[in-house]
C-alpha positions in Angstrom: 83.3 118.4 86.0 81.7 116.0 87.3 83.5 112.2 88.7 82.0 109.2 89.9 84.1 106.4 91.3 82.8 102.8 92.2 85.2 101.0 94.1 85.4 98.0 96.5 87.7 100.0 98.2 86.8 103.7 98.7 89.3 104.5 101.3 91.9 104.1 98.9 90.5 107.3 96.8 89.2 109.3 99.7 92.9 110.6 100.6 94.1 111.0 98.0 91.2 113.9 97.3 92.1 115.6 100.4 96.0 116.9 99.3 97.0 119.2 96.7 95.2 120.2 93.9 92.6 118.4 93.8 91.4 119.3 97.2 91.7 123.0 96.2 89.8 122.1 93.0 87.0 120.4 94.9 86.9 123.5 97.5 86.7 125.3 94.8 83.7 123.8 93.2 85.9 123.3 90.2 85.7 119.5 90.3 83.1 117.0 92.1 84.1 113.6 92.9 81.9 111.3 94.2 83.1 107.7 95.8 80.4 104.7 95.8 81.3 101.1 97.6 80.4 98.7 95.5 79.9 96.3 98.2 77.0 98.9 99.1 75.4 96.3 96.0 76.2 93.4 97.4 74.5 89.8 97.7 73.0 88.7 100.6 73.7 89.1 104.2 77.7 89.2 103.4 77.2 91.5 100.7 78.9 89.0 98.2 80.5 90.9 95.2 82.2 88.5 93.7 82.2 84.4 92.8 84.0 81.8 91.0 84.8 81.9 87.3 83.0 79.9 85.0 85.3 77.2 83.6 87.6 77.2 86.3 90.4 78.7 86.9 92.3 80.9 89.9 91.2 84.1 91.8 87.6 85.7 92.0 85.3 87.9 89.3 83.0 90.7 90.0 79.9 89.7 89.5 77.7 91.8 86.8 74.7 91.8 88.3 76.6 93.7 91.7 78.8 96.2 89.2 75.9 96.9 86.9 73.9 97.8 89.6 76.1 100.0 91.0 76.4 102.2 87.6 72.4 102.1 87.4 72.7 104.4 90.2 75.1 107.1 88.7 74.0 107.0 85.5 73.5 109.7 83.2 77.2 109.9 82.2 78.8 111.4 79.4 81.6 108.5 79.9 81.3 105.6 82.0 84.8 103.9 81.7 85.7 100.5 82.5 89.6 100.2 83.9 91.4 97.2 82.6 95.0 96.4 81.0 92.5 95.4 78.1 91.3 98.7 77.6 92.7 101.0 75.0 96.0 102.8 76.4 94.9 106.4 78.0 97.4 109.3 76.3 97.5 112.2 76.7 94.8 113.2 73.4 92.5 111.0 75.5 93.0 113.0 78.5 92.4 116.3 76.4 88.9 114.5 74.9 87.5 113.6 78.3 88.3 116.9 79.9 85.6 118.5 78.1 83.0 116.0 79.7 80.7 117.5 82.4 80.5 113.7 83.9 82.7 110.9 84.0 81.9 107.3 85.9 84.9 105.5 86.6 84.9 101.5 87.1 87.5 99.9 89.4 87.8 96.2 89.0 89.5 94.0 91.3 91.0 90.3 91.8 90.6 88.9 88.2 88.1 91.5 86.8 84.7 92.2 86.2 82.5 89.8 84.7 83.0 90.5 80.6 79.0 91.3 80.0 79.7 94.6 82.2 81.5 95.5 79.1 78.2 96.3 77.3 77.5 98.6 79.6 80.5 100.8 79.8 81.3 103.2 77.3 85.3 103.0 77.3 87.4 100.8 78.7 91.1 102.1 79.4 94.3 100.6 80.5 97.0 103.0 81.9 99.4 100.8 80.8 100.7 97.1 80.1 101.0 95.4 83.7 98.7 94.6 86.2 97.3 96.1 89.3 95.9 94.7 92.3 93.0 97.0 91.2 91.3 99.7 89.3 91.9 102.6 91.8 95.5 103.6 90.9 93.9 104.0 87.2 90.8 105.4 88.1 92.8 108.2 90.2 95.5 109.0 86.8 92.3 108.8 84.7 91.4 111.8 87.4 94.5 113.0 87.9 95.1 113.6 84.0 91.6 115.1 83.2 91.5 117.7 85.9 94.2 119.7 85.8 93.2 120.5 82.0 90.2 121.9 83.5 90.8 125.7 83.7 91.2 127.2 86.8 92.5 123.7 88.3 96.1 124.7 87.6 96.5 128.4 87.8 99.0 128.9 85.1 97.5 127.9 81.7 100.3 128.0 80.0 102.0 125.0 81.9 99.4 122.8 79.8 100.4 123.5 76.4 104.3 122.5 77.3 103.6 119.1 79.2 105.0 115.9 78.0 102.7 114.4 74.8 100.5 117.5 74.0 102.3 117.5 70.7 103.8 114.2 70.7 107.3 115.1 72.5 108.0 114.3 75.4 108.5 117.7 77.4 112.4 119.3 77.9 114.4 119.1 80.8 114.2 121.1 83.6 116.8 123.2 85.7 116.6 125.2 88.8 119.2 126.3 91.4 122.2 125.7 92.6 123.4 126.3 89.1 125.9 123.7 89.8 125.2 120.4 91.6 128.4 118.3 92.6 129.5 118.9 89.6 126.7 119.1 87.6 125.6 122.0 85.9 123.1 123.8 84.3 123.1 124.4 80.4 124.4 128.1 79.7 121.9 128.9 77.5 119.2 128.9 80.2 121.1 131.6 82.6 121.4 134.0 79.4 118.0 135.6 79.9 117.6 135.2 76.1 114.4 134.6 75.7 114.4 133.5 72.0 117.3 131.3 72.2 115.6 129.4 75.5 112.6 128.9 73.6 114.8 127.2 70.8 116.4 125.2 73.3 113.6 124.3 74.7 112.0 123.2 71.3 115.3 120.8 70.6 115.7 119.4 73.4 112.3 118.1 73.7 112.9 116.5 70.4 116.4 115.0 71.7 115.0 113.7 74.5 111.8 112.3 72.7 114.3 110.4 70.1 116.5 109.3 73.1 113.9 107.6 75.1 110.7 107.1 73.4 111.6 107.0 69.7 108.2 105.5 69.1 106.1 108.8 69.7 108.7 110.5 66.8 105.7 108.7 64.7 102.7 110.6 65.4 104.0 113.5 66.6 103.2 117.1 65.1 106.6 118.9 64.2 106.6 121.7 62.1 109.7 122.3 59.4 112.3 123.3 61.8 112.0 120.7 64.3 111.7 117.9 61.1 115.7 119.7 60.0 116.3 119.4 63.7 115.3 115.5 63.7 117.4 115.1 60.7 120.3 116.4 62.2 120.0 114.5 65.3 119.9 111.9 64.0 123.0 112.2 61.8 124.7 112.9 65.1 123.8 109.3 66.3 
């Protein structure tokens, strides 16, 4: 895979591609991330970016001219994808879709956005969620972050993948390790049984306890199979 992110401020993704995974997956050829300034585009001797909105109004807009420009010089793209809080929310379906791209342009806007005729030149435009940034970057990098660890090899054990948090609609169940009690606190029995089967069906209802508990919402779309649907039920009943 393939990534290509225009920013105003590049030193703001660079570290974060130097830690962890992602460097591993970039040493490993896995992944390639390319960083372009978009003040590399510029205007002028200052290499303006930005200007005044028309109509008045507070805070600066990226102009078109410098952003479009920019993308003229990554392009072709399977995706080029526009960050906004006006953008369609990014789940974790979304995530699955784009992994299977071989490249992806990511657009970082900044101050009060991009100039709106940049939109007909993006493919997508995504919003991680409903606030507001000082910028695109933090987007641009969960846009990254979420894609490449379903690429395989990125993460070494593939199973970890098909039990995250929203790959069925759940969110995922919790998790224990030592000291099997914590001031007090300890850890569910069932889980230092070394049953197997009966973990697994713990696992399973818990997922759907704490889905219902916290995010009731994603109960409407998600995919649960007969048992889990008596299991909801039943849950319910309890509340």
């Amino acid at each position: 895979m393939r990534y290509t992110v225009l920013t105003l401020f590049p030193g703001l993704i660079q570290p974060w591609l130097e830690e962890s995974l992602l460097k591993k997956a970039r040493e490993r050829g896995l992944i390639q991330v390319e960083v372009v300034d978009l003040r590399a585009f510029g205007l002028g001797r200052y290499r303006t970016v930005d200007d005044t909105p028309y109509g008045g109004g507070a805070g600066m807009v990226i102009r078109p001219d410098v952003a479009v420009a920019a993308l003229e010089t990554v392009l072709p793209a399977d995706e080029v994808i526009l960050l906004s809080p006006a953008g369609e929310p990014f789940t974790q379906r979304l995530a699955e879709e784009l992994s299977q791209k071989a490249h992806l342009v990511l657009l970082s806007g900044r101050y009060e956005g991009v100039d709106a005729r940049v939109e007909a030149f993006v493919t997508r435009t995504l919003s991680i969620g409903d606030y507001v940034l000082m910028g695109g970057e933090v987007a641009a990098l969960a846009v990254l972050e979420a894609t490449a660890r379903l690429i395989p090899g990125v993460i070494g054990d593939p199973e970890s993948h098909r039990q995250d948090s929203f790959v069925r609609g759940l969110l995922d169940y919790p998790q224990y390790t030592r000291p099997p009690v914590f001031r007090g606190l300890g850890v569910p029995e069932v889980l230092l049984s070394g049953h197997h089967q009966e973990v697994a069906l713990w696992r399973r209802k818990e997922a759907l306890r704490r889905t219902l508990l916290l995010r009731p919402e994603l109960l409407r779309e998600a995919r649960l199979g007969a048992l889990e649907a008596r299991w909801l039920a039943e849950l319910d009943r309890e509340d």
